[in-house]
C-alpha distance (Angstrom), angle and dihedral (degrees) to the residues before:
residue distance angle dihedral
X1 . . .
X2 3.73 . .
X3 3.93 89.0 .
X4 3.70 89.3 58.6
X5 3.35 96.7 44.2
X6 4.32 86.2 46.3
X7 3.66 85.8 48.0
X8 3.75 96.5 48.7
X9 3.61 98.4 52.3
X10 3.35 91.3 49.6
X11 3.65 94.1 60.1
X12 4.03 98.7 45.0
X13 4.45 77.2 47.4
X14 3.64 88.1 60.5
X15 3.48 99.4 28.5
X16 3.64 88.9 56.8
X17 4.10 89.1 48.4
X18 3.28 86.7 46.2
X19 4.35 104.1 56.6
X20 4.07 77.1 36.4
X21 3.45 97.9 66.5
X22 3.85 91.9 38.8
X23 3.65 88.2 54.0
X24 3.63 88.3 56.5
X25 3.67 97.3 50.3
X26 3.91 89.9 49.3
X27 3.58 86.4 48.6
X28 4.14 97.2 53.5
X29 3.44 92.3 36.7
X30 4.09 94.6 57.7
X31 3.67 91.3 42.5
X32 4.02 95.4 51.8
X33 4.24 86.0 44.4
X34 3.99 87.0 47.5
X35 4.22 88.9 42.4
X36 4.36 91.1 44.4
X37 3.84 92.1 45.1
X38 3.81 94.5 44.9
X39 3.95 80.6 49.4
X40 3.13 95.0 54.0
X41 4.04 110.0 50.6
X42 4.12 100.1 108.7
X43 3.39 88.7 -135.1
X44 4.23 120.9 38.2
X45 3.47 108.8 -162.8
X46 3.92 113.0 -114.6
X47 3.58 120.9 -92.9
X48 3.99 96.0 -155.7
X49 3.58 104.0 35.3
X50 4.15 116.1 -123.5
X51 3.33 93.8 -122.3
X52 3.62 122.7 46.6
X53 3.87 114.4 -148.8
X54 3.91 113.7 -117.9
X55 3.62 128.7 -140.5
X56 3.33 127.2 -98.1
X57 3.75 102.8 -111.6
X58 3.79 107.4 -129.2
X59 4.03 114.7 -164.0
């Protein structure tokens, strides 16, 4: 019984480490597809916009 139970937790311990590591792959790989296709867009729109809009003067 204890050598099941031994064996057992070993399994769901490396199973764990296992789907952890794959989750970190998944992870890196989205973020260097969402970084290369941001890179990629000929033209990125503009964080600060060129023109900045002006108040409407109120006398």
């Amino acid at each position: 019984k204890a050598l099941r139970e031994r064996v057992q937790s070993l399994f769901l311990a490396l199973t764990w480490r296992k789907w952890s590591i794959l989750a970190a792959i998944l992870a890196g790989l989205i973020l260097l597809i969402f970084f290369l296709l941001r890179d990629d867009s000929s033209l990125p729109e503009p964080i600060i916009p060129t023109e900045p809009p002006t108040a409407p003067e109120t006398l």
